[in-house]
C-alpha positions as CSV (number, residue, x, y, z in Angstrom):
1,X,7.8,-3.0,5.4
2,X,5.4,-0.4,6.2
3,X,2.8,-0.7,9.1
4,X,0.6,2.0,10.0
5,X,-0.8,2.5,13.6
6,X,-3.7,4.4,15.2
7,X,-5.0,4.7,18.5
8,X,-7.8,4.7,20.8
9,X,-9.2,7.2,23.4
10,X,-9.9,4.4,25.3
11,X,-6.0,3.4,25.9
12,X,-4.3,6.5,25.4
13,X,-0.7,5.4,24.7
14,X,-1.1,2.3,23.1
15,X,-0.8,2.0,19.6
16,X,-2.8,-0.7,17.3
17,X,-1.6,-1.7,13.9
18,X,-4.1,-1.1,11.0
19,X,-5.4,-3.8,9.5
20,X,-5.7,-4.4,5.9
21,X,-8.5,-6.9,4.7
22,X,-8.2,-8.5,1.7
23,X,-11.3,-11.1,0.3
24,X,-9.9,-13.9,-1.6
25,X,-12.9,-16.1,-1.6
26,X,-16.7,-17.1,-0.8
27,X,-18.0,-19.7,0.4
28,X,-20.9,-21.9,-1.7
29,X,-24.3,-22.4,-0.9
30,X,-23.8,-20.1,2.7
31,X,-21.8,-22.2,4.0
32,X,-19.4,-21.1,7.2
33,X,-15.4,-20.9,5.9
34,X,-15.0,-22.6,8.5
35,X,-16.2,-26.0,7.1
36,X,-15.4,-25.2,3.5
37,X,-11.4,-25.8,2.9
38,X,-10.8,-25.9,-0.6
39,X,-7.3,-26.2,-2.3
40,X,-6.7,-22.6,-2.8
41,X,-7.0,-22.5,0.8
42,X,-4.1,-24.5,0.9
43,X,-2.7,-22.7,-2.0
44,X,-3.2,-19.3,-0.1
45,X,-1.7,-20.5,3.2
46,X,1.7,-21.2,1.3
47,X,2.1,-18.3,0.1
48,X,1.5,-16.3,3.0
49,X,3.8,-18.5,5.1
50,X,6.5,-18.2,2.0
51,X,6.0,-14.3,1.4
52,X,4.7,-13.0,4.5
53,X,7.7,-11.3,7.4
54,X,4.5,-9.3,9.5
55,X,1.6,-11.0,10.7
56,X,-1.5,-11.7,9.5
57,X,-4.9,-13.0,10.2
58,X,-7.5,-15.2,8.5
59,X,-10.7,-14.6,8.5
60,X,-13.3,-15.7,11.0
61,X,-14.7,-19.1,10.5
62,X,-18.3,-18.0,10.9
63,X,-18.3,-15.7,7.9
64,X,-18.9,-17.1,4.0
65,X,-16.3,-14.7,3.0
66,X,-13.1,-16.2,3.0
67,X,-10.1,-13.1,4.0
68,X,-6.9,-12.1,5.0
69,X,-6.3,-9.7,7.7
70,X,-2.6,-8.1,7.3
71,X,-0.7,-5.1,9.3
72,X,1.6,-4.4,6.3
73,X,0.6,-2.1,3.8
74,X,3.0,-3.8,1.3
75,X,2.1,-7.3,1.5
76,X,-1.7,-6.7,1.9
77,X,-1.0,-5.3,-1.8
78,X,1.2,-8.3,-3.0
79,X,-1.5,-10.6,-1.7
80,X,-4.5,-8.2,-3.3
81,X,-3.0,-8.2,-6.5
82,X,-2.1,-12.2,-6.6
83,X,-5.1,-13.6,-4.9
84,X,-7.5,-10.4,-4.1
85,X,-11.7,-11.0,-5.5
């Protein structure tokens, strides 16, 4: 597990993980992710619950991109190279 942090001048002291963002998918015909759920949605969410120990973060809804958000370095990679666009 690695998980890199930075900071902010704003809080000094606090450290934020870094978050890697991985595309998977895009919507069709500019449609919001949020009302487009496909099955490789489904078939994305699996394997992040079965692989995944950190968290992670889907995308926002509003977007036509469809993403993954993760604060490990190695299982943003796993995921890039198994479902990465």
């Amino acid at each position: 597990m690695t998980i890199s942090y930075t900071t902010s001048d704003k809080w000094p002291g606090v450290k934020f993980p870094k978050l890697h963002k991985v595309v998977y998918a895009h919507t069709v015909d500019h449609v919001q992710a949020f009302y487009q759920r496909s099955y490789l949605d489904h078939l994305v969410d699996a394997w992040l619950k079965e692989n995944c120990r950190s968290p992670y973060y889907h995308g926002p809804g509003y977007l036509e991109e469809k993403s993954i958000q993760f604060e490990d370095d190695e299982e943003a990679f796993m995921f890039a190279l198994k479902w990465g666009k």
